[in-house]
N, C-alpha and C positions, 0 to 999 in steps of 0.2 A: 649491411643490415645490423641494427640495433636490439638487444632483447632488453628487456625491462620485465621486472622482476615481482613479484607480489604487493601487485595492485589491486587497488580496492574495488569490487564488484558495488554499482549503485541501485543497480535493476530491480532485484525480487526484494528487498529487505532483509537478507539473509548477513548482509555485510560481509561476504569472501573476500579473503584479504589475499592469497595468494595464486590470482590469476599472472599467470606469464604473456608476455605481450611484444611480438616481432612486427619490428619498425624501418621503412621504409622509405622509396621517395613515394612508394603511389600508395602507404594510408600504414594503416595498422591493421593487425593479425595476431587473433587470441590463438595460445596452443590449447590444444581440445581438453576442457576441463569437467566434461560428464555433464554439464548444463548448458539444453540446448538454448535458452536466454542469452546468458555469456556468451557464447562461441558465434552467437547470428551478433547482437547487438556491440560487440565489441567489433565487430570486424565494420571499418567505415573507410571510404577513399578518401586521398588528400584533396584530388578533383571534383570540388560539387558548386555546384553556383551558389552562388552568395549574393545575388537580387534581389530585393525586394518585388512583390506582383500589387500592381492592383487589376481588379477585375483580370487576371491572367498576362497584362503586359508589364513589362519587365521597366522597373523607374529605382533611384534612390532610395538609400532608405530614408533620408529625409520627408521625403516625400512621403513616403507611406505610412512614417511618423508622423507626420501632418493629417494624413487622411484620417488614419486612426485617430488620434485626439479629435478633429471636428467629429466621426461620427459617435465618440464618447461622452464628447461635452453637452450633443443634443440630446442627448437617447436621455428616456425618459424611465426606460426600463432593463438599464444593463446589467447583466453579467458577467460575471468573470468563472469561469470552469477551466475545468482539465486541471489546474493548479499544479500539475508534474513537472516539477521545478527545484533544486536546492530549497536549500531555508532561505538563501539572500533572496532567491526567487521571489517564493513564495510572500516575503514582508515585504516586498516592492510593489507586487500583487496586491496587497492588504492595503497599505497607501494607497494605489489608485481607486480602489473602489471603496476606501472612506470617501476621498475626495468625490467620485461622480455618483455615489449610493448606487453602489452594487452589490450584488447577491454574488457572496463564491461559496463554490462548491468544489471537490475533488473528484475525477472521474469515476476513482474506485472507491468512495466514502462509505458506499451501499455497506460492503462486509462491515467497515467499521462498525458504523450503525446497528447494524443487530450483534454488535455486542454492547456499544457503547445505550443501548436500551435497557439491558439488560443490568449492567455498571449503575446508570442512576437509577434503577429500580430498589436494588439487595445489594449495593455492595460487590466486592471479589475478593478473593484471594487466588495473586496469577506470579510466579516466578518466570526467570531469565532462559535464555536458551544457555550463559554460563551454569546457572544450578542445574539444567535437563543434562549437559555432559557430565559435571563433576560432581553430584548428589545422587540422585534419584536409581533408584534399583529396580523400578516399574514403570513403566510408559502406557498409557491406555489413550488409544487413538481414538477418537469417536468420529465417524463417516467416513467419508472418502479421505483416500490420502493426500497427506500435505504437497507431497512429492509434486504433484501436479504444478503445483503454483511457484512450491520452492524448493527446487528439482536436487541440492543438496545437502538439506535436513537431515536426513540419516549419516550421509559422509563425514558431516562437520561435526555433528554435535550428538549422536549417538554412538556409532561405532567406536570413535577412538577411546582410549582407555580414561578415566579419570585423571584429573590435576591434581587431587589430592587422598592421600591414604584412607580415608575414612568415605569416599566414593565407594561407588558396585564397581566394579568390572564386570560384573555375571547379571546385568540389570535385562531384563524380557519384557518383549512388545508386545503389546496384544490391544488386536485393532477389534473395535465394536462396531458392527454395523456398516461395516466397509472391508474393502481386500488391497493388501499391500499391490502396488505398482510391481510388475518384475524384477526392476532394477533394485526396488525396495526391498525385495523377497532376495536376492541377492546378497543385497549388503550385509540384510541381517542376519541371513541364515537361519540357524535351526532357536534362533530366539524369538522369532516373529511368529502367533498366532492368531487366528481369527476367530470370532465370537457373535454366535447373531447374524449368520451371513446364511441364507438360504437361495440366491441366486435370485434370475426376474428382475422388477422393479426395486430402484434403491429404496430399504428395508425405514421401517416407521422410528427412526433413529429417535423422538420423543418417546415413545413406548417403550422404546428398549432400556432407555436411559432410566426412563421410571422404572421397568420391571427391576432393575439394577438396587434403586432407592429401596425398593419393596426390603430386596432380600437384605438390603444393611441391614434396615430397620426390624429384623428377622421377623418379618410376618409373612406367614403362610401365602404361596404361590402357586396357583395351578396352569397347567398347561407345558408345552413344549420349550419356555422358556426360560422353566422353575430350576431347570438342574445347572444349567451354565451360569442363570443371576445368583444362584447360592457359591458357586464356585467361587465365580471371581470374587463376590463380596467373600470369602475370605481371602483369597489371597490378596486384595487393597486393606483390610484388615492387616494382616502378617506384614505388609510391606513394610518399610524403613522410612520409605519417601516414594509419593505416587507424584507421577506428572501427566495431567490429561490433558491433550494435544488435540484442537480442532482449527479447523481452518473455515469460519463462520461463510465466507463466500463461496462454498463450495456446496452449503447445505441447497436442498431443492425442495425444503419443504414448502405450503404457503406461508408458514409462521414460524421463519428460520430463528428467531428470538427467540422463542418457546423452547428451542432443542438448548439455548446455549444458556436460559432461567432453570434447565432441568440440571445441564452440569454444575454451573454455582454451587444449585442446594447441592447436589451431590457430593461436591471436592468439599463442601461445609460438614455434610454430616461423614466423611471419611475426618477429614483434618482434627476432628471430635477425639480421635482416637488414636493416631499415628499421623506423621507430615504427609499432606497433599495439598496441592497449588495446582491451577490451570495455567496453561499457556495459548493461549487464542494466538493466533496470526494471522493476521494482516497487514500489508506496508507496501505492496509493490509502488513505484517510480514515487518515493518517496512521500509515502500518501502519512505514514506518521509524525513526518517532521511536517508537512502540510498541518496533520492536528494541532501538533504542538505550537505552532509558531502564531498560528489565530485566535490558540486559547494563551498564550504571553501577550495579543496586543487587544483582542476583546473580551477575557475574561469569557468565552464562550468555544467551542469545540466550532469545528467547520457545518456549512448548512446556516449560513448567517449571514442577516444585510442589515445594509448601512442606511434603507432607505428612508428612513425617520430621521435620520441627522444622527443617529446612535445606532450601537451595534442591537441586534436584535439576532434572535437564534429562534428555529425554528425546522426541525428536521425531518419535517412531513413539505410543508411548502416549499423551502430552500432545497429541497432535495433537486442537482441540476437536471435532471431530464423531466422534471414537472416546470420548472421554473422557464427551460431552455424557450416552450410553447408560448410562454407572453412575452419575451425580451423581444423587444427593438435591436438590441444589438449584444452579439455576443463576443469577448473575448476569450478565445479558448487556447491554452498552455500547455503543448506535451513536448517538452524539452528533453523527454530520456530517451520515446521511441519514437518511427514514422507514423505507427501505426495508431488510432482512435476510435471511438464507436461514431456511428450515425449521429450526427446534431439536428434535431428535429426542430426548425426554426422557422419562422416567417421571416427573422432580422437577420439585417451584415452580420458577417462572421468577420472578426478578425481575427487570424490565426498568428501564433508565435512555435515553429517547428522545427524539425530538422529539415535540411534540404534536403534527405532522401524522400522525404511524405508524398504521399500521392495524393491530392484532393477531391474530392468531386462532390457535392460540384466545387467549380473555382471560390472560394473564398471573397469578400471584397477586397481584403485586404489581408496579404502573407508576408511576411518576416519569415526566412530563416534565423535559426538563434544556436547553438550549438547545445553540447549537451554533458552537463555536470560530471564530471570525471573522465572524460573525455577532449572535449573543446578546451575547458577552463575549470579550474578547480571550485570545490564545492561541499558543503555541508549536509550530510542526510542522517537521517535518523535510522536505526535498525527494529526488525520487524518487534524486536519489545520494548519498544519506546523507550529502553532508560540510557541504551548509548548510541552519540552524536557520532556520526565518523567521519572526515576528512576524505575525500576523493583530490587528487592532485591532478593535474594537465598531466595527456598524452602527446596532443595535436597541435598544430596551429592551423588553422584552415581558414581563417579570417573571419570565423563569425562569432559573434559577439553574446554575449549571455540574457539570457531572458530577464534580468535582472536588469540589465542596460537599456533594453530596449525599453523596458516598462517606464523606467526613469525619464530615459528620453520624451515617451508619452506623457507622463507628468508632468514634464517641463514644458511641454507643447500645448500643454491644457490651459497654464499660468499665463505664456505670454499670445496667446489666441484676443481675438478680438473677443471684449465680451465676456473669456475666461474669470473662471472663479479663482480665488487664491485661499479659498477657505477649505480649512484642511478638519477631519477628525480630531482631536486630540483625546489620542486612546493611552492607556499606562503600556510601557514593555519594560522585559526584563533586562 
């Protein structure tokens, strides 16, 4: 048996770089790293078929390279989703639906989105998960905890001590409007406290944020939640460096946008007077370098089609589970895990997945593809978009990258009877 050594986690966007990893003749095996993401998704057998299906029976893949392209080159109204893919992925993806005008989206874009609403409205100012460990002396969580989605946020990047002498060491958490996880409550210890938490239904997190604005702005507050917004507005006043932590896909309001327009103004009128920056997160299976990589080839964020002959953006229509109801055909992309939401379709489904996936129903057409850090090396983004990281091969298991396979369908599309050979020409960087 083989052990391998701090490897790079690709899953939540948290970028773990020191997962341990015991290797094998029958697959790989993560040692238990506190996150149950990692330890399920890291663990894969050497033995998994590597067939292509159409309609559920088992052919080449050429062949099902072929079916895919003819039913891409007719469709009138394709899309392209899931987009959980490397960056190579994800611009191979971009290619083919310049080429057939298609609509892509990413599975988990939603979170994005109500921040990314928010962004071209006012503006932001939002710091790194580096400044949240080696800066900041205050943490103010608003809603539910992040822990949920990125199960080793406090381990990484709060607990440990600062990188540099002019950090907290003594920096305190304090959650609004939500309760630390246990394991949260754990790690932090007697640093973590709660604020705005009356038990019942998850608490009017806009309201609270405002009553918050209220007391900065020190104008008189009445009611039960005059004494705690005076508080803490001093102590984000007193701080050195405040960093306000939300996790936008986690809100359950109806106008999740509204909670994350309240913290903006918020971190703006704190930052008025002493450092504070937001740190939003979102990025699982790579959904950042997804943004990134379609706003370097159409100058537009994801939620955009090609079907005009140009890129076009549009993040109410392109949104995939509105768009999924008119496609003829769909190609859908999750190359990190088995698992996916409901595709609510009339159209083929072409799928590009792990061979673990379960379908139902049968797809028209399946591709196994392997999966970015794992199968074959790969490029992801981390949950604050400003660093790219390298995931390197574990496996060989003979399946080929999402990237490959898209190729091969673009190449299948050119030499088809009939086939167009007319391509987008979009700028990248």
């Amino acid at each position: 048996m083989a052990f391998l050594s701090d490897i790079l986690c690709p899953f939540c966007g948290l970028g773990c770089g020191d997962i341990g990893i015991e290797q094998d003749d029958s697959g790989i095996t993560p040692r238990p790293t506190g996150c149950p993401e990692a330890d399920r998704l890291f663990r894969r057998s050497a033995a998994v078929p590597t067939d292509a299906r159409l309609g559920g029976a088992t052919v080449p893949l050429d062949q099902a390279v072929a079916e895919a392209a003819r039913l891409l080159g007719t469709s009138r109204a394709p899309l392209i989703a899931g987009l959980a893919a490397d960056v190579d992925g994800v611009l191979a993806a971009l290619t083919l639906a310049g080429r057939i005008g298609a609509t892509v989206d990413h599975e988990r874009s939603d979170a994005l989105f109500r921040n990314l609403a928010v962004l071209r409205r006012f503006g932001w100012s939002v710091t790194t998960l580096a400044e949240l460990r080696n800066r900041c002396d205050l943490v103010l969580v608003v809603g539910p905890d992040p822990a949920s989605a990125f199960p080793r946020l406090w381990e990484r990047w709060v607990v440990p001590e600062p990188a540099f002498p002019a950090g907290s060491g003594d920096r305190s958490v304090v959650f609004l409007g939500g309760e630390p996880l246990p394991e949260t409550a754990r790690q932090l210890g007697g640093r973590v406290e709660t604020v705005g938490v009356a038990g019942g239904p998850q608490p009017d997190l806009a309201g609270l944020v405002t009553g918050l604005r209220v007391a900065l702005a020190d104008r008189s507050t009445n009611g039960p939640a005059a004494a705690w917004a005076a508080e803490l507005a001093a102590r984000l006043r007193a701080a050195r460096y405040t960093v306000v932590v939300w996790a936008a896909g986690l809100f359950e309001a109806p106008q999740p946008d509204l909670i994350v327009e309240s913290l903006v103004r918020l971190i703006r009128t704190v930052d008025g007077t002493t450092r504070c920056a937001g740190l939003p997160l979102s990025g699982a299976d790579n959904l950042i370098g997804a943004n990134q990589a379609c706003t370097w080839r159409t100058g537009f964020p994801l939620r955009t089609g090609f079907t005009a002959g140009v890129p076009g953006h549009d993040p109410e229509r392109f949104d995939w589970r509105r768009r999924a109801r008119d496609a003829d055909v769909v190609l859908w992309l999750s190359a990190f895990r088995p698992e996916f939401p409901a595709i609510e379709t009339d159209g083929a489904v072409i799928m590009l997945a792990p061979p673990e996936a379960t379908v139902t129903p049968e797809p028209a057409v399946f591709i196994p593809v392997g999966t970015p850090g794992i199968d074959h090396a790969g490029d992801v983004f981390r949950a604050d978009s400003v660093v790219a990281l390298h995931a390197g091969a574990l496996i060989d298991r003979g399946l080929p990258s999402a990237a490959a396979v898209l190729r091969q369908i673009d190449t299948a599309l050119g030499s088809a009877p009939g086939g167009t050979s007319a391509r987008l020409e979009t700028a990248q960087c």
